[in-house]
N, CA, C and O atoms as a printed pandas DataFrame, in Angstrom:
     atom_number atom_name residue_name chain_id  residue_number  x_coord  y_coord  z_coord
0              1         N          UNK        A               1   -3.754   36.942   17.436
1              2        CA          UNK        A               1   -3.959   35.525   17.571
2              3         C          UNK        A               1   -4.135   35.197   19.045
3              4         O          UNK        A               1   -3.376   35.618   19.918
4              5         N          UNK        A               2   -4.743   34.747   19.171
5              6        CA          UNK        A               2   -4.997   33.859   20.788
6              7         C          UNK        A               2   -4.598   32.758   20.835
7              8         O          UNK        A               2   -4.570   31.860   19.993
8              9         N          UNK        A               3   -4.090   32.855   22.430
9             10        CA          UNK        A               3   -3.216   31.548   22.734
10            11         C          UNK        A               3   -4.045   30.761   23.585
11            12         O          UNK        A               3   -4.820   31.307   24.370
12            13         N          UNK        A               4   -3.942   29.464   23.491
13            14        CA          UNK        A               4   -4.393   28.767   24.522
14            15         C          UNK        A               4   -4.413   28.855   26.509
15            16         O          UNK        A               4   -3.357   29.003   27.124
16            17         N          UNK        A               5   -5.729   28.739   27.205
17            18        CA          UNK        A               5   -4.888   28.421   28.443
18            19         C          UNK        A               5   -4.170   27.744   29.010
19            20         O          UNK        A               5   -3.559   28.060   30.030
20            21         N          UNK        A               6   -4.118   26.546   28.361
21            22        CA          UNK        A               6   -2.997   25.464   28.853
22            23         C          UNK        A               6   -2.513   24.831   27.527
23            24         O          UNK        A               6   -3.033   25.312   26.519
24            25         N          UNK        A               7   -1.673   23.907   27.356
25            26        CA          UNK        A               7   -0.954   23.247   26.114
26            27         C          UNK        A               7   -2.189   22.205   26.596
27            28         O          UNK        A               7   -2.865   22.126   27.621
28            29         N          UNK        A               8   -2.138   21.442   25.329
29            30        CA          UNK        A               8   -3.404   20.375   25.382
30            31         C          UNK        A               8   -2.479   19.519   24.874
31            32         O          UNK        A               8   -1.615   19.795   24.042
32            33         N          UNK        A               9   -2.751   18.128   25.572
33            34        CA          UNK        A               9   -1.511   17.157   25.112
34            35         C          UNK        A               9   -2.267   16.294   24.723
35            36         O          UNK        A               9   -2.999   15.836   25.600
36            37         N          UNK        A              10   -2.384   15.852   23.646
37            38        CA          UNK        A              10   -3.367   14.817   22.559
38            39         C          UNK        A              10   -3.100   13.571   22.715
39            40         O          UNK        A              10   -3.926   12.791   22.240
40            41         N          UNK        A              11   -1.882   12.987   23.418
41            42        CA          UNK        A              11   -1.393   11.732   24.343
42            43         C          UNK        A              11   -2.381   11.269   25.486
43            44         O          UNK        A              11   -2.723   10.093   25.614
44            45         N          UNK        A              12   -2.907   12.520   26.487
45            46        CA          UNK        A              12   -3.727   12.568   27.344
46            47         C          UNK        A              12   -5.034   12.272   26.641
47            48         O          UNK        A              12   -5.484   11.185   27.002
48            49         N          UNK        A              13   -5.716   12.840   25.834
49            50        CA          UNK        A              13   -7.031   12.802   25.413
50            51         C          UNK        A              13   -6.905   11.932   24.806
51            52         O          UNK        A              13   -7.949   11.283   24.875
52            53         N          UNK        A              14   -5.918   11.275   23.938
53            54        CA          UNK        A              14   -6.617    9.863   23.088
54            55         C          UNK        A              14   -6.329    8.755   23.748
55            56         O          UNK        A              14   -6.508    7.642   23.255
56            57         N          UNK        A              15   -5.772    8.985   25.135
57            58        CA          UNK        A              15   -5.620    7.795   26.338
58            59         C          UNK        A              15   -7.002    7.733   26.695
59            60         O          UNK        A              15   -7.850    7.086   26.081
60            61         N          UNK        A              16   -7.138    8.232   27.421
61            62        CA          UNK        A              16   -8.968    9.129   27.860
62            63         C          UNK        A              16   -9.900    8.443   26.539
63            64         O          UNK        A              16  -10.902    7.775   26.790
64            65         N          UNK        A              17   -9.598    8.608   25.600
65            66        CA          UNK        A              17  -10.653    8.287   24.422
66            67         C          UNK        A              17  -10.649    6.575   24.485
67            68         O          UNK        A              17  -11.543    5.776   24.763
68            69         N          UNK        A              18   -9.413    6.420   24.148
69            70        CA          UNK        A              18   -9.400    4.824   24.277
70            71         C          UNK        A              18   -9.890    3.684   25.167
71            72         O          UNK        A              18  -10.228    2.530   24.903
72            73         N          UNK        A              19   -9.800    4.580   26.647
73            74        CA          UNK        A              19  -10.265    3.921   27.650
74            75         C          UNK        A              19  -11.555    3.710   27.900
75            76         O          UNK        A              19  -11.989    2.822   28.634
76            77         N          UNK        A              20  -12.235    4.565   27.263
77            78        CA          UNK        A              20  -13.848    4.477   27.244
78            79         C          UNK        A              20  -14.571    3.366   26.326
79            80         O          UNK        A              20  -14.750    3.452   25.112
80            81         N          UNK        A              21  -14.872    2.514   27.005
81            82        CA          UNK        A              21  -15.563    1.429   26.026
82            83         C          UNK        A              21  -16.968    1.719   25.252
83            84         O          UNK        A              21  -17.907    2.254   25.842
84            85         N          UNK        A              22  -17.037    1.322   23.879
85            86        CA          UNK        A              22  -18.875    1.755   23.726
86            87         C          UNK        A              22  -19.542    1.367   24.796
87            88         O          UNK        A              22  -18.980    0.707   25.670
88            89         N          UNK        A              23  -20.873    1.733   24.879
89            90        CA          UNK        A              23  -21.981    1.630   25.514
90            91         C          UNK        A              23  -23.102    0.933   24.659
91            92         O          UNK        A              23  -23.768    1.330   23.703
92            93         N          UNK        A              24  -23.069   -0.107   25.270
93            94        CA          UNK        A              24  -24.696   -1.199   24.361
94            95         C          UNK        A              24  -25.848   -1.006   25.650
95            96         O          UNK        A              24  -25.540   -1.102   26.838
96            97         N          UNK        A              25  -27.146   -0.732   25.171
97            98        CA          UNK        A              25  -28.341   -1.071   25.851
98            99         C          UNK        A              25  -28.294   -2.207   26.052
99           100         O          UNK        A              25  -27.688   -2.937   25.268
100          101         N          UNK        A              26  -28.768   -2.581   26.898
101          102        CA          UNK        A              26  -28.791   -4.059   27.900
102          103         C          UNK        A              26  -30.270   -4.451   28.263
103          104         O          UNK        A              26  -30.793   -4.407   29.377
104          105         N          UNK        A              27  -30.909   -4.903   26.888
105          106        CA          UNK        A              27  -32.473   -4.741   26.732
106          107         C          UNK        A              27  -32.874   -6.129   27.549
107          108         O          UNK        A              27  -34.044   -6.446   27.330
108          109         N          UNK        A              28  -32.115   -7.097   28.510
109          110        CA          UNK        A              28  -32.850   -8.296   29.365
110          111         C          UNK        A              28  -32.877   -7.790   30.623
111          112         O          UNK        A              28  -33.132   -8.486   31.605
112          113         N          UNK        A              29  -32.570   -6.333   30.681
113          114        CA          UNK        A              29  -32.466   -6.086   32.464
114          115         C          UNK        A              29  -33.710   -5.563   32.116
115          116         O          UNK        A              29  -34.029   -5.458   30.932
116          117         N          UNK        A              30  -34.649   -5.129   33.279
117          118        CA          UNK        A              30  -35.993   -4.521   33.227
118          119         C          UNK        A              30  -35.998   -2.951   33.045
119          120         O          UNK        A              30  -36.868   -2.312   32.454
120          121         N          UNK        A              31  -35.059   -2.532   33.555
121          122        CA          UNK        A              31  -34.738   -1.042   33.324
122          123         C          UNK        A              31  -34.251   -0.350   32.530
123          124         O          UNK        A              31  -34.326    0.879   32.527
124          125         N          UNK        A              32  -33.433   -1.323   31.402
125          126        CA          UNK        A              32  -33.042   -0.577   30.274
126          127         C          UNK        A              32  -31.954    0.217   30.558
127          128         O          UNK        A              32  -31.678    1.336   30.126
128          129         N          UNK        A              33  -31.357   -0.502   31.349
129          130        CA          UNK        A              33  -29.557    0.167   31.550
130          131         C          UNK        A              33  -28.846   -0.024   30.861
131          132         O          UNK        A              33  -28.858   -1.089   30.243
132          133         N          UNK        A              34  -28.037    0.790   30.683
133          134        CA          UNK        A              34  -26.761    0.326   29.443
134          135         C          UNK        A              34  -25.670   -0.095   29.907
135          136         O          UNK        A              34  -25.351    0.536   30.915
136          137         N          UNK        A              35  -24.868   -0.977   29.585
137          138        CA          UNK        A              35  -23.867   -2.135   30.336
138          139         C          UNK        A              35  -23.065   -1.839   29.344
139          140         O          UNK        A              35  -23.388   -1.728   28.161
140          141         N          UNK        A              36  -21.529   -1.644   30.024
141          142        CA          UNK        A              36  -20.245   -1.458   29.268
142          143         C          UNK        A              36  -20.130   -2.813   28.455
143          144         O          UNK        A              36  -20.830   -3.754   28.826
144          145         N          UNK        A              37  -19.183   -2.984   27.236
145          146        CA          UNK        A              37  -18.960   -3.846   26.216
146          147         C          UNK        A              37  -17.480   -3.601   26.362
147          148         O          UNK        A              37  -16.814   -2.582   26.178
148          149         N          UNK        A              38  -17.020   -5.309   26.898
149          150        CA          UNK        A              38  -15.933   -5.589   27.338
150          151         C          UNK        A              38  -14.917   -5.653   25.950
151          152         O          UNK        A              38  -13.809   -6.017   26.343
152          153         N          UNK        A              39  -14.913   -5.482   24.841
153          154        CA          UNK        A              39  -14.111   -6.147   23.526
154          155         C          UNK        A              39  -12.984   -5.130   23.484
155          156         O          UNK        A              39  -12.140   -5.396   22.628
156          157         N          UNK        A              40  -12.759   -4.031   24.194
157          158        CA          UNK        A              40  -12.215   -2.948   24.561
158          159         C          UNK        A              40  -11.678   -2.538   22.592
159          160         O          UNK        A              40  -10.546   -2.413   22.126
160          161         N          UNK        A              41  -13.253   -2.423   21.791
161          162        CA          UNK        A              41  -12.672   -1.915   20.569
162          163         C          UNK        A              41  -12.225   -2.649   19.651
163          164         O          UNK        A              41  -11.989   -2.137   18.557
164          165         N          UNK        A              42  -12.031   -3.829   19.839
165          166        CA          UNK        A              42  -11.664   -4.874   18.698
166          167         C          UNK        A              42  -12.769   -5.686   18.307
167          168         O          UNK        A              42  -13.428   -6.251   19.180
168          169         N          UNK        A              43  -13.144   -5.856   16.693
169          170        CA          UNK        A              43  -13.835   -6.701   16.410
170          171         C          UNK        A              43  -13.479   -8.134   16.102
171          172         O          UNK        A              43  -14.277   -9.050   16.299
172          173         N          UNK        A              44  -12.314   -8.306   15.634
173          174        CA          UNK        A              44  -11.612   -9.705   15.706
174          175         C          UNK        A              44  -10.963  -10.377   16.708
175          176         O          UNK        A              44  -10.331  -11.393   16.418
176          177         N          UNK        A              45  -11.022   -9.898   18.084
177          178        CA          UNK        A              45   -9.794  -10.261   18.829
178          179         C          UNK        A              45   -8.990   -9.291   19.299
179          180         O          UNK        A              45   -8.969   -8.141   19.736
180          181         N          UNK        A              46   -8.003  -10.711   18.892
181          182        CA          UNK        A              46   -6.053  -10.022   18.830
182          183         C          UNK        A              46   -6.113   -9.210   17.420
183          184         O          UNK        A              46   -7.094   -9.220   16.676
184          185         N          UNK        A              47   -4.961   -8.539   17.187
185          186        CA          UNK        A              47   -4.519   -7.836   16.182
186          187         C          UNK        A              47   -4.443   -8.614   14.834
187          188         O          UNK        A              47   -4.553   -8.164   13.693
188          189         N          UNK        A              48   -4.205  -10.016   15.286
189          190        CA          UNK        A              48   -3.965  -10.674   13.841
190          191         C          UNK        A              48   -4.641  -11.769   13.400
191          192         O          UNK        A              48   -4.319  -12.782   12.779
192          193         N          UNK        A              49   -5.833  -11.263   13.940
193          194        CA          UNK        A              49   -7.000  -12.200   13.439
194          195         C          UNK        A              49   -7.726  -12.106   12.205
195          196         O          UNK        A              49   -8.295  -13.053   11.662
196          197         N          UNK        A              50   -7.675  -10.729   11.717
197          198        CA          UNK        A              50   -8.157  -10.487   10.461
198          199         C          UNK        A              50   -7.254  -11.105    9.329
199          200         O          UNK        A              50   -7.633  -11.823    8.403
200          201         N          UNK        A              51   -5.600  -10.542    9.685
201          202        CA          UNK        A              51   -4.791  -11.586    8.868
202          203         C          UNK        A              51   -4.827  -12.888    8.500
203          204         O          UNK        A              51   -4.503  -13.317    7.392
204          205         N          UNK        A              52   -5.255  -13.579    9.508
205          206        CA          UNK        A              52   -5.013  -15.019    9.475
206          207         C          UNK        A              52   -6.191  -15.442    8.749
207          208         O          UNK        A              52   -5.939  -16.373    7.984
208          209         N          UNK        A              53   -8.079  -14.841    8.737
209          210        CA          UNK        A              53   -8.728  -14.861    8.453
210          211         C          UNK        A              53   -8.709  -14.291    6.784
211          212         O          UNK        A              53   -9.578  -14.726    6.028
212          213         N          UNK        A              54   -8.069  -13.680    6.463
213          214        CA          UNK        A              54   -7.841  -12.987    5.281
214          215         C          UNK        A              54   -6.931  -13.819    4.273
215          216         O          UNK        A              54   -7.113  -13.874    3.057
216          217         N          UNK        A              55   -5.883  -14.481    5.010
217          218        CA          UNK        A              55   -4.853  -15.207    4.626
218          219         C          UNK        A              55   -5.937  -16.575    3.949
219          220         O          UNK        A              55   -6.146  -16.750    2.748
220          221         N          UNK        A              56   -6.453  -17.336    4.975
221          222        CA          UNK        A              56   -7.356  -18.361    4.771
222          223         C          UNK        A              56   -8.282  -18.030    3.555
223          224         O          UNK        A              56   -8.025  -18.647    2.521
224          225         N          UNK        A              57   -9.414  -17.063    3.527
225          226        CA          UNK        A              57  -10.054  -16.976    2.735
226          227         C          UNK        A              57   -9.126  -16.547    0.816
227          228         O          UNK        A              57   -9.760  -16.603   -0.238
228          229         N          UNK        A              58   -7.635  -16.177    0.906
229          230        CA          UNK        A              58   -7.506  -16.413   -0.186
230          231         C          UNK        A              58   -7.101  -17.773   -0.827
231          232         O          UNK        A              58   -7.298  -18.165   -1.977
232          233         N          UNK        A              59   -6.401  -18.469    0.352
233          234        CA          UNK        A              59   -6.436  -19.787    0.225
234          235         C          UNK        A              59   -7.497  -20.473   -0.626
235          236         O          UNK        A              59   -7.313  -21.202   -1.600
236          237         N          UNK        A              60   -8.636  -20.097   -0.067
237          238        CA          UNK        A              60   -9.905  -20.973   -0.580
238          239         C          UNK        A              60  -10.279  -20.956   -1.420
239          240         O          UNK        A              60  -10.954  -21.754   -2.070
240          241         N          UNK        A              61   -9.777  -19.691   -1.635
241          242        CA          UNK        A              61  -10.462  -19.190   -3.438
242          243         C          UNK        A              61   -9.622  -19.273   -4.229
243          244         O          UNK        A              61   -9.975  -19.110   -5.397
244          245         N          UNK        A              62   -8.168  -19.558   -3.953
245          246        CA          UNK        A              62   -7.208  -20.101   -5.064
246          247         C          UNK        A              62   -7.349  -21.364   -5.135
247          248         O          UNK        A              62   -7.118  -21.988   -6.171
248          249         N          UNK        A              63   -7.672  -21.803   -4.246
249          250        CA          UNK        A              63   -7.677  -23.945   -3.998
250          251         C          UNK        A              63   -9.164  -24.118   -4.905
251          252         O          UNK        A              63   -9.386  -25.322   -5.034
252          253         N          UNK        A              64   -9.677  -23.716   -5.221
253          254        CA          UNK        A              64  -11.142  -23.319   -5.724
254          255         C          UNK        A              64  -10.783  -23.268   -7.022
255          256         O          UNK        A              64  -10.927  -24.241   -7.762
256          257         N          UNK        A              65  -10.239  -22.032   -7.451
257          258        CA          UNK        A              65  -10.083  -21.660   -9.204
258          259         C          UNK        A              65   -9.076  -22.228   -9.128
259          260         O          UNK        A              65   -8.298  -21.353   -9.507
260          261         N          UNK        A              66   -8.372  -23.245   -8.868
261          262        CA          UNK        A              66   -7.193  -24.089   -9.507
262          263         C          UNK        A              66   -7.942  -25.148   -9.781
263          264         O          UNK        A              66   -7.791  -25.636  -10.901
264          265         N          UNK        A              67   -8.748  -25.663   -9.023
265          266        CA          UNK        A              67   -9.464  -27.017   -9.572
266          267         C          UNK        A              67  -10.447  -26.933  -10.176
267          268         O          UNK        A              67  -10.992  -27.969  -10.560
268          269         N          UNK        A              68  -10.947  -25.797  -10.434
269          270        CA          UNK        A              68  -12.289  -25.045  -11.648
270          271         C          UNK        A              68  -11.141  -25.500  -12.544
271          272         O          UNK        A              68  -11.393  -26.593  -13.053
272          273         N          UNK        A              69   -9.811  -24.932  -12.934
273          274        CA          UNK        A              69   -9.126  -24.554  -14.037
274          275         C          UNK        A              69   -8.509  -26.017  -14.500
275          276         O          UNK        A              69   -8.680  -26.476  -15.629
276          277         N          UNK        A              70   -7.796  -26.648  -13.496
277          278        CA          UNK        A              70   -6.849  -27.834  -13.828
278          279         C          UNK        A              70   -7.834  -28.890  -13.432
279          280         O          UNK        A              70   -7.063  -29.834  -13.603
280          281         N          UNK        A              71   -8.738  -29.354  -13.108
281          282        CA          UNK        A              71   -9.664  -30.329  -12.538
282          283         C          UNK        A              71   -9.914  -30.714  -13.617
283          284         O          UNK        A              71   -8.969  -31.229  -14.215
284          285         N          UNK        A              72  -10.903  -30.661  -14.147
285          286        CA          UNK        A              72  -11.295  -31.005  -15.669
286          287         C          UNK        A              72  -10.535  -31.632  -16.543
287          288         O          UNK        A              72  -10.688  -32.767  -16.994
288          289         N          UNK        A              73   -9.546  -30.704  -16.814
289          290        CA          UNK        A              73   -8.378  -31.373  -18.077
290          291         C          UNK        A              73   -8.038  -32.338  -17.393
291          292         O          UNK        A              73   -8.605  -33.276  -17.955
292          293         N          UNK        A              74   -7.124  -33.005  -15.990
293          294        CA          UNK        A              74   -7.019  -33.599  -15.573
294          295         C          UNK        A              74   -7.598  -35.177  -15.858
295          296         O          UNK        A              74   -7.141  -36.213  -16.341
296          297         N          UNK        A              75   -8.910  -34.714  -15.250
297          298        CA          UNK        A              75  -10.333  -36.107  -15.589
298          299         C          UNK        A              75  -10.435  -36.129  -17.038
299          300         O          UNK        A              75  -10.963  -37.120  -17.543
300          301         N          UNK        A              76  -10.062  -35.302  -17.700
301          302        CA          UNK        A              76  -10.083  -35.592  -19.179
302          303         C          UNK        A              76   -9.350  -36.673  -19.863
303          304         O          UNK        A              76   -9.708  -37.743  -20.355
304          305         N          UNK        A              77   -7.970  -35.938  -19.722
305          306        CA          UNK        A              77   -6.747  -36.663  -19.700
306          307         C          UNK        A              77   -6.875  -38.109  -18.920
307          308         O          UNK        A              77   -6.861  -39.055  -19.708
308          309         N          UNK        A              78   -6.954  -38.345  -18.017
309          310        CA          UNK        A              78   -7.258  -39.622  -17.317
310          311         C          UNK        A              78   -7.572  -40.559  -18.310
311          312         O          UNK        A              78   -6.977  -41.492  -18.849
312          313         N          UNK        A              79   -9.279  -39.761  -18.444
313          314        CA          UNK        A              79  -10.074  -40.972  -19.633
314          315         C          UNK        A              79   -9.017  -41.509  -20.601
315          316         O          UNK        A              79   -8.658  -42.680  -20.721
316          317         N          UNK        A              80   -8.493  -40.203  -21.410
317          318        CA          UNK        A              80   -8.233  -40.586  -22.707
318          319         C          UNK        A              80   -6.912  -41.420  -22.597
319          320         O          UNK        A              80   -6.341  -41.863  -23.593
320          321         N          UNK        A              81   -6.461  -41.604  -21.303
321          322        CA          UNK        A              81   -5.033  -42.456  -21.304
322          323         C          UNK        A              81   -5.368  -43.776  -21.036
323          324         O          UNK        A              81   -4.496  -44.626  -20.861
324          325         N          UNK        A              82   -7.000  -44.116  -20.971
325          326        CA          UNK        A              82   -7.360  -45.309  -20.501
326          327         C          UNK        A              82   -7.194  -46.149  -22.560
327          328         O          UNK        A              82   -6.847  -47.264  -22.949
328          329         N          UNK        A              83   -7.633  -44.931  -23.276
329          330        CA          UNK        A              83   -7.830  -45.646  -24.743
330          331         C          UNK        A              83   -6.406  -45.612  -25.377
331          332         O          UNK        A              83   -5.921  -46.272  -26.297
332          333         N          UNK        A              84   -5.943  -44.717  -24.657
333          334        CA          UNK        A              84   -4.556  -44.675  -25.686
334          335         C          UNK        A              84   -4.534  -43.004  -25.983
335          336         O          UNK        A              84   -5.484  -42.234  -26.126
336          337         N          UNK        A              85   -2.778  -42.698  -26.024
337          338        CA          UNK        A              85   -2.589  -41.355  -26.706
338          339         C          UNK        A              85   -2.409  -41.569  -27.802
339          340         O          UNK        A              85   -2.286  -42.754  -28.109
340          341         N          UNK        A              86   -2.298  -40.359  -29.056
341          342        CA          UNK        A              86   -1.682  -40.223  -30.150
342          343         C          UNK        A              86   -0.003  -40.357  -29.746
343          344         O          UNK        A              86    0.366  -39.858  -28.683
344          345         N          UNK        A              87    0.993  -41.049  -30.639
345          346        CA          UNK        A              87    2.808  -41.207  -30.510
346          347         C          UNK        A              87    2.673  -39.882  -30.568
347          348         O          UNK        A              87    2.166  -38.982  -31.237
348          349         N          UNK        A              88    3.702  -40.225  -29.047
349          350        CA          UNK        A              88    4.921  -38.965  -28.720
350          351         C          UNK        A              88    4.017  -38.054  -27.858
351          352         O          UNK        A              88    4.411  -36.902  -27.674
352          353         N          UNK        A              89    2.625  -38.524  -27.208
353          354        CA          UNK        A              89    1.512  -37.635  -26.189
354          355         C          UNK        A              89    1.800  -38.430  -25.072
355          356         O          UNK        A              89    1.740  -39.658  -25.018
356          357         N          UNK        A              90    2.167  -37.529  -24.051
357          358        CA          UNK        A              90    2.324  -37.959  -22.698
358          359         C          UNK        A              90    0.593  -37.585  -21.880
359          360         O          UNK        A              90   -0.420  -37.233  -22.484
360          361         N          UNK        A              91    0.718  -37.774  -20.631
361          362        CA          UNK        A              91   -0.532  -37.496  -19.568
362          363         C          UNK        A              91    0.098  -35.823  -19.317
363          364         O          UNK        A              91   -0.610  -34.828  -19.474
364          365         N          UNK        A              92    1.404  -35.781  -18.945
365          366        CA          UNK        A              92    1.292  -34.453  -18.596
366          367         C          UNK        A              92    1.233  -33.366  -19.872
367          368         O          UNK        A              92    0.805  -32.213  -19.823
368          369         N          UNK        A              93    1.904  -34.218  -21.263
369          370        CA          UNK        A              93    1.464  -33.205  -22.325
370          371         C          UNK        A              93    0.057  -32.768  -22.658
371          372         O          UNK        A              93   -0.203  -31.687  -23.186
372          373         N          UNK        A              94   -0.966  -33.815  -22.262
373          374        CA          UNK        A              94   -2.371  -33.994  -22.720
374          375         C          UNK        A              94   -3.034  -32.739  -21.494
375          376         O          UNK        A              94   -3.910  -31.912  -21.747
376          377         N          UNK        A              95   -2.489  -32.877  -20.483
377          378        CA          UNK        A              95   -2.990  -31.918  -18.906
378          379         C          UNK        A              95   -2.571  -30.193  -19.345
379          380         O          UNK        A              95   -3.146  -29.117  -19.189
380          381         N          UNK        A              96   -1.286  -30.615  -19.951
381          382        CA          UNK        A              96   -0.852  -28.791  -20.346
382          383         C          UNK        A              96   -1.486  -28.549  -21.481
383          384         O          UNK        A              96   -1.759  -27.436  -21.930
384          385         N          UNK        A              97   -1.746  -29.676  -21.994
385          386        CA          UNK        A              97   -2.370  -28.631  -23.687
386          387         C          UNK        A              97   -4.234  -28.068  -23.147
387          388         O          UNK        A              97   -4.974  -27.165  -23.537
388          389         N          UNK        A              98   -4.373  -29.213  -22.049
389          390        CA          UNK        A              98   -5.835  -29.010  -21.914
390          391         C          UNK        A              98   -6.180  -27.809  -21.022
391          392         O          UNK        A              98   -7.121  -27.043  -21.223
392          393         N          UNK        A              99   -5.307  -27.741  -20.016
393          394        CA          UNK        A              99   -5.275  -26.732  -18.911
394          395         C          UNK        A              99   -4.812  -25.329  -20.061
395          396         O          UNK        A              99   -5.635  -24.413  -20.035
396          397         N          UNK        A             100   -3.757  -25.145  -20.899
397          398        CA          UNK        A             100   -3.624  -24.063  -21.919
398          399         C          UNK        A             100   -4.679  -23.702  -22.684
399          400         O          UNK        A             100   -4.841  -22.498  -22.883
400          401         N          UNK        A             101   -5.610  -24.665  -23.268
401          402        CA          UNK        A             101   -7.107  -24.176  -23.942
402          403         C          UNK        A             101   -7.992  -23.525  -22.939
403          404         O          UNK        A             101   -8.772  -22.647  -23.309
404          405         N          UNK        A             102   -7.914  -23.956  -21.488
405          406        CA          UNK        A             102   -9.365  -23.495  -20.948
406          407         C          UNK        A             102   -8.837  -22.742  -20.370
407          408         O          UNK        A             102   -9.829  -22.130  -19.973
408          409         N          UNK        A             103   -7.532  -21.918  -19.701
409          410        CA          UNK        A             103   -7.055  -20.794  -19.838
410          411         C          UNK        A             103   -7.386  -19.480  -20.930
411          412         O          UNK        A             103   -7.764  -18.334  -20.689
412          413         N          UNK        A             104   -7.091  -20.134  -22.158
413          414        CA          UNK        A             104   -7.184  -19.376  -22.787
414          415         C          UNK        A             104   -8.649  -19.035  -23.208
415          416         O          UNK        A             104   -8.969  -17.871  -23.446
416          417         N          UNK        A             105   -9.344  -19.851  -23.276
417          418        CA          UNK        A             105  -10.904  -19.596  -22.955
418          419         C          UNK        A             105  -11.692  -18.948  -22.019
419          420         O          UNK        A             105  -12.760  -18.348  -22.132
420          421         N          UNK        A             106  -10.954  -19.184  -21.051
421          422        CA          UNK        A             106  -11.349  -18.162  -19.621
422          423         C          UNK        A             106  -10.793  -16.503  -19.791
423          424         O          UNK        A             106  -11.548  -15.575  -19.502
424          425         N          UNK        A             107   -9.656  -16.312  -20.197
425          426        CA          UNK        A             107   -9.353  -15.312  -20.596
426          427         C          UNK        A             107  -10.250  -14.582  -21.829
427          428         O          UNK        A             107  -10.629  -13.411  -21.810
428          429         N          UNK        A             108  -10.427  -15.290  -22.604
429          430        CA          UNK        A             108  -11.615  -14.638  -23.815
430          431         C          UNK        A             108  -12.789  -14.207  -23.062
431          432         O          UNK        A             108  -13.210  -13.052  -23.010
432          433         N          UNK        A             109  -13.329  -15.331  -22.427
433          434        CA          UNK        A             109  -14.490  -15.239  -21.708
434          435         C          UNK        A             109  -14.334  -13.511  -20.875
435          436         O          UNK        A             109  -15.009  -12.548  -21.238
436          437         N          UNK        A             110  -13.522  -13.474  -19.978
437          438        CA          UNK        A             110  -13.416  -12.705  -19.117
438          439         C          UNK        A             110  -13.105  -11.087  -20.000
439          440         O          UNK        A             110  -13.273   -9.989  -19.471
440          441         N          UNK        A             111  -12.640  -11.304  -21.389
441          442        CA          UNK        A             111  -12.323   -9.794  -22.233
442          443         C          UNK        A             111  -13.729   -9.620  -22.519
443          444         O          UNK        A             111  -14.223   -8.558  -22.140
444          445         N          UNK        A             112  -14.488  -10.474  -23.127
445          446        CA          UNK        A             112  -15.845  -10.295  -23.869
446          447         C          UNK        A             112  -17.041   -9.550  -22.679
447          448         O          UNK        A             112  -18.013   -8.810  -22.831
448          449         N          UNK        A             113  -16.329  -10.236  -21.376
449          450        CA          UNK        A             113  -17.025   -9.686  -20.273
450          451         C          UNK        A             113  -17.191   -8.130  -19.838
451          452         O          UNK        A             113  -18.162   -7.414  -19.594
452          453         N          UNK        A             114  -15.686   -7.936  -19.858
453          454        CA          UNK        A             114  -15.150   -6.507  -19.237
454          455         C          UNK        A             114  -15.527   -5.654  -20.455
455          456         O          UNK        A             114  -15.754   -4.457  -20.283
456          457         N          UNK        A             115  -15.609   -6.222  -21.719
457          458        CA          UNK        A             115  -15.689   -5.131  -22.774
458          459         C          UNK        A             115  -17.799   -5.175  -23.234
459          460         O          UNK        A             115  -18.392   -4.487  -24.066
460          461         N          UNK        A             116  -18.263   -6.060  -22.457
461          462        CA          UNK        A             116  -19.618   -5.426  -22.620
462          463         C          UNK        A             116  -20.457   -6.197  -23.566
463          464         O          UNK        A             116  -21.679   -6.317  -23.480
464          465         N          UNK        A             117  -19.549   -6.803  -24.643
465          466        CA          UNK        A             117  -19.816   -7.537  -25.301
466          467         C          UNK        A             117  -20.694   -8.584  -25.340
467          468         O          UNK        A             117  -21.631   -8.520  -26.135
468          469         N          UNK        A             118  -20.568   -9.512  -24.646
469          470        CA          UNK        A             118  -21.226  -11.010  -24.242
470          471         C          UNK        A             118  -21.452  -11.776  -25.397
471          472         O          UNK        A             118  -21.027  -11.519  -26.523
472          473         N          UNK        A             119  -22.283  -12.922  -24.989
473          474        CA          UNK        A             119  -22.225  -13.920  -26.383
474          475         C          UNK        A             119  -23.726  -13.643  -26.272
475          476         O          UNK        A             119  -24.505  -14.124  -27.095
């Protein structure tokens, strides 16, 4: 087996690695020099920019399919409390029974989907 000439310390070289910024062509100078790219390796920033960005975008899409889901029954319910319920129907009973159907419709929808089926 052969030994190395020196121990190689991988602390040193991925310091060395890190410190080197890419290189972008710098196609408005006339010569076509390539100019260091200051982002020293980050595409978001700070470290917790993707989080916060990640965090937000599920936000949006739950604030989104909650009012796809409960929006509707809601404005439904509204109307029908303008004519009158059936005795013993509240607004929030009329919102859960309505929000429970199109649940459960979305769920059908979404089996018929995954299984290939369709209408």
């Amino acid at each position: 087996m052969v030994k190395p000439a020196q121990k190689v310390d991988l602390d040193r070289i991925s310091g060395t690695r890190r410190s080197t910024g890419p290189i972008v062509r710098d196609l408005s100078r006339p010569t076509y020099e390539s100019a260091p790219v200051t982002t020293r390796g980050r595409a978001f920033g700070n470290g917790w920019t993707w989080l916060v960005v990640t965090l937000a975008n599920l936000a949006l899409l739950l604030v989104v399919a909650f009012a796809a889901v409960v929006g509707p029954p809601v404005l439904e319910c509204r109307e029908r409390a303008k004519t009158g319920f059936f005795t013993g129907q509240t607004l929030m009973g009329c919102v859960d029974e309505a929000t429970r159907r199109r649940m459960e419709h979305l769920e059908n929808w979404i089996g018929t989907v995954l299984r290939g089926s369709g209408r």
